[in-house]
C-alpha positions as CSV (number, residue, x, y, z in Angstrom):
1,X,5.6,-18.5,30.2
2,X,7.4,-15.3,30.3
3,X,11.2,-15.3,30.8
4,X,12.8,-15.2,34.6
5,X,13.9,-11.2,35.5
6,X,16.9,-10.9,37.5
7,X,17.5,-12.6,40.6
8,X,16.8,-10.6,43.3
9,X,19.6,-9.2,45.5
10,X,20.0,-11.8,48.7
11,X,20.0,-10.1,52.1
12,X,23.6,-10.6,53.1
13,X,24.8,-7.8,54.6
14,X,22.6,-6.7,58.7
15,X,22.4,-3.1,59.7
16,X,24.6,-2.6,62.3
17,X,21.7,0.2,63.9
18,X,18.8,-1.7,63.4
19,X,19.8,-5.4,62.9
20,X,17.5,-5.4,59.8
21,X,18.6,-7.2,57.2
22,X,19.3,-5.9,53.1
23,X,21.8,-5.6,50.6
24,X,24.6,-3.1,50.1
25,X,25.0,-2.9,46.0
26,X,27.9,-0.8,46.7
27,X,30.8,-2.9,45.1
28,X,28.5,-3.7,42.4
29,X,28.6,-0.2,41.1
30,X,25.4,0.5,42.4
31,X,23.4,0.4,45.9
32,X,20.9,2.7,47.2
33,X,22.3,4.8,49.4
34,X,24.2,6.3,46.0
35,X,21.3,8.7,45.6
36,X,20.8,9.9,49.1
37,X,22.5,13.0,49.9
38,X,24.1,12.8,53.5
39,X,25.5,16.4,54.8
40,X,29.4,15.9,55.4
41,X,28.5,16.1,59.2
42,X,26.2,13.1,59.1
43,X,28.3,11.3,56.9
44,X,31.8,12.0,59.5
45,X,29.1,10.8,62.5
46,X,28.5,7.6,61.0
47,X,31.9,6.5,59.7
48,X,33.0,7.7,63.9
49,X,30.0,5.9,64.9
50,X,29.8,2.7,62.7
51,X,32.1,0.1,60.9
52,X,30.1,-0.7,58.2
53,X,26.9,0.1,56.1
54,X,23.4,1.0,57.3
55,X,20.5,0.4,55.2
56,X,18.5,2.8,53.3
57,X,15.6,3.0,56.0
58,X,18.3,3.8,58.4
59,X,20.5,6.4,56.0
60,X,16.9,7.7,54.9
61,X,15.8,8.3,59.1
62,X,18.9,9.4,60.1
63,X,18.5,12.0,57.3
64,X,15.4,13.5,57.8
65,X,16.4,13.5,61.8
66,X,19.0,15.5,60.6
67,X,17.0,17.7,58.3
68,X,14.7,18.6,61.4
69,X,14.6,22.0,62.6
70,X,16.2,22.1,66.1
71,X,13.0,22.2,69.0
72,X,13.2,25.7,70.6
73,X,13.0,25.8,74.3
């Protein structure tokens, strides 16, 4: 019988954009969103826009939205 890993991280936190459910590692010195790079501008909409922390899907969307090259017209 092989020895138990770590537990795994309990869904206790719900993304206040999509109501999905995950954890936020962040005052455990480590959470996902650490090694996505946000552009100041995203990061200033969000903190305007939201009172706490997305989840990664969200973060990782709202980055490649961003990343988009504007639709000309």
């Amino acid at each position: 019988m092989s020895a138990p890993g770590p537990a795994p991280a309990l869904l206790n936190d719900r993304c206040p954009r999509c109501g999905g459910g995950f954890h936020c590692g962040a005052q455990e010195a480590h959470c996902d969103c650490f090694d996505l790079r946000l552009s100041p501008a995203l990061r200033e909409r969000l903190a305007a826009q939201y009172s706490s922390c997305l989840c990664i899907a969200c973060l990782r969307a709202l980055s490649a939205e961003e990343a988009k090259p504007p639709v000309s017209g």
